[in-house]
Steps between C-alpha positions, in 0.01 A plus 500: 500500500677713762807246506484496136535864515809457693703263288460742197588773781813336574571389106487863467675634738819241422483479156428862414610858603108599547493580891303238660534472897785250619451128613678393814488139416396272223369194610445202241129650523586815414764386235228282318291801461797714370618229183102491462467820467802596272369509163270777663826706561574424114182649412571804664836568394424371130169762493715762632804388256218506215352858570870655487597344164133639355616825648829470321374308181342816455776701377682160369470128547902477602459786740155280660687202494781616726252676742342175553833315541604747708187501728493150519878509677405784715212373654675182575789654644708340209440165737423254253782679242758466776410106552506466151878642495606283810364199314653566163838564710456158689372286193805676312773394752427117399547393845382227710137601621666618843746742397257642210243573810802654628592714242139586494451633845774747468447907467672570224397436127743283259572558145241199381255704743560806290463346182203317582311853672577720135416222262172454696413835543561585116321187356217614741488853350539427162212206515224746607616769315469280183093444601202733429419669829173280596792146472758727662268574792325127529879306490620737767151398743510141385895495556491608846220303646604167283879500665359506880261258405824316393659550838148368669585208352812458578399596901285172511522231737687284216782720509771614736756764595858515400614623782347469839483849682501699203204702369363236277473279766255686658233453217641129342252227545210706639250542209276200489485348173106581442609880532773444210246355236227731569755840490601296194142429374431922573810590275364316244194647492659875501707421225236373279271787617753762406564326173130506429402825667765755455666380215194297291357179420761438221807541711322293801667143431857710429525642800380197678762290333720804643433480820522082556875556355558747721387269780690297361857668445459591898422174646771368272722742705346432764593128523818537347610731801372218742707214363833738445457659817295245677216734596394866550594786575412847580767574153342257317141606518618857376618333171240316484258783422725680319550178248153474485434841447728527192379198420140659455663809344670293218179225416271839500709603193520213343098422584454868351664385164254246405214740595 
């Protein structure tokens, strides 16, 4: 339990501005523990994202759903929004896999970057604030703890880093494939439990169906980054959650529709 304790320590502590105290040196032990452990850190962040757009919903659902948009970046550091840029600007440049890593390790942020970061952001806002605040608050939980069960996934031994050296490569090929169905198998369950729970037993198979697209969408990203790209990377898995997490956004509305 206690080195379970300090892979979501670690999760935390990289993947999150919440203090946490530093690790030296992640060993493949230690970085096994961390992918396991990652949807945790998406439960965190997506409770805490959830409790500021109730705060804000309360005056109006716009002014909720930017809190919680807002949180979400914050607590992340804008990591995952600033992969998401560097892949949009490296996808964009429709250049051999080489020279798009390339373009996606550099500092600065491109035009397609740009475009990519507002049009997310907006379609992001404008999804929750079109749900009733008990949806709003369950796609912005499910959304964050269904994209890092995404990047799980894609951290399993079938799969490999882009670039050797880089940040993904520290966490590429070390979650045993047993881990990746059962965080799968757990996701499933939440999302039918909200569905049933929170939101009621007609809306149950709706938000299921919801939730397996959204899976879907994001390991459709998922592998379409590998074969363009030819693996990971550190970029990558940013976009990757934040695909999947509009994903969720978007197929919450439409699931809300047939309610």
């Amino acid at each position: 339990m206690a080195r379970w304790r300090s892979g979501f320590g670690t999760a935390l502590g990289m993947f999150t501005v919440i203090p946490v105290p530093a690790v030296s040196e992640i060993d493949p032990g230690l970085a096994r523990r961390t992918m396991g452990a990652f949807p945790l850190v998406g439960a965190v962040v997506g409770a805490l994202a959830a409790g500021a757009y109730c705060v804000g919903s309360a005056r109006s659902e716009l002014l909720g759903a930017v809190l919680a948009v807002a949180v979400l970046a914050l607590l992340t550091g804008g990591l995952h929004l600033d992969g998401l840029a560097d892949t949009a600007d490296g996808l964009g440049s429709r250049k051999p896999a080489a020279q798009a890593l390339a373009i996606m390790k550099r500092s600065d942020v491109g035009p397609m970057g740009v475009v990519t970061l507002v049009m997310v952001l907006l379609v992001d806002v404008a999804a929750l604030a079109a749900l009733p605040r008990s949806w709003a608050m369950c796609a912005i939980a499910l959304g964050a703890v269904t994209g890092r069960v995404i990047i799980v996934g894609a951290c399993s031994e079938r799969n490999s880093s882009a670039r050797p050296g880089g940040f993904g490569s520290l966490f590429a090929g070390v979650v045993p494939v047993w881990v990746v169905w059962l965080e799968w198998i757990l996701v499933a369950a939440l999302w039918g439990s909200a569905g049933w729970w929170l939101l009621g037993s007609n809306a149950a198979g709706y938000v299921l169906v919801a939730g397996a697209l959204s899976g879907a969408v994001g390991w459709a990203w998922r592998g379409h980054l590998a074969r363009r790209l030819g693996g990971m990377t550190g970029d990558t898995f940013g976009s990757i959650i934040e695909v999947t997490q509009l994903a969720t956004f978007l197929l919450m509305t439409a699931a809300f529709s047939f309610v």
